[in-house]
N, C-alpha and C positions, 0 to 999 in steps of 0.2 A: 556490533551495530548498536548503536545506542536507541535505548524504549521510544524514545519520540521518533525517532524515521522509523524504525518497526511498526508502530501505529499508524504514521502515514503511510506505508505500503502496506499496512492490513486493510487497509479504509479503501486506499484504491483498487487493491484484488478485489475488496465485499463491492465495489462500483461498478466494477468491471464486470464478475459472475454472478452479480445477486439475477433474484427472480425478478420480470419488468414490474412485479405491483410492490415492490422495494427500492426501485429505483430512486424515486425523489426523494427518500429518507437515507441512503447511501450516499447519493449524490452530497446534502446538504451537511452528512458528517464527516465525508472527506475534505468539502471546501471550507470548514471549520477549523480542522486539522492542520490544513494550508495555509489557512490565514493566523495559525498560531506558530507554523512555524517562518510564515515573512513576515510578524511581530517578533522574534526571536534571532533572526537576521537582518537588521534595519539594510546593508548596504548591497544587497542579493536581493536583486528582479525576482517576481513570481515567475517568470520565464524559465529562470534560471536556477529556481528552485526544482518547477516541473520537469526541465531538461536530465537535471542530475536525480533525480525521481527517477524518470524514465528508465535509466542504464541502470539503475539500481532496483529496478523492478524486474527485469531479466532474469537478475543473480536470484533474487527474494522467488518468485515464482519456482526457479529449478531446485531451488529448497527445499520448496512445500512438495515440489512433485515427486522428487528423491525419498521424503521421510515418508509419504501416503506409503511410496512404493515398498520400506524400511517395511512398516506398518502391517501392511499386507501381506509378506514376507514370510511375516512370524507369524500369522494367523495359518498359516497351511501346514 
């Protein structure tokens, strides 16, 4: 996975679970993140960016939750 769509799917996890009095600072550094990566793909809709974000957000999520679990594992 390359560090730029890892930071876009760390920006949307921190959107998605932050606290609400972090919202509009999460918000505004994920749509930041988005707007650097549809600068970085001139001929790729935001759409189309988001869409393949999405499916790729599934995998990235079941990652984080596998390694907490790793994590916690070893601590018993």
């Amino acid at each position: 996975m390359s560090p730029e769509l890892e930071r876009l799917l760390e920006a949307y996890h921190e959107k998605r679970t932050c606290p609400p009095g972090e919202k509009t600072q999460r918000a505004a550094s994920f749509e930041r993140l988005l707007s650097e990566a549809c600068a970085l793909k001139p001929g790729v809709s935001r759409d189309e960016i988001l869409n393949a974000l999405a499916r790729r957000y599934a995998e990235f999520r079941q990652q984080r939750l596998k390694a907490q679990r790793d994590r916690l594992s070893r601590l018993r």
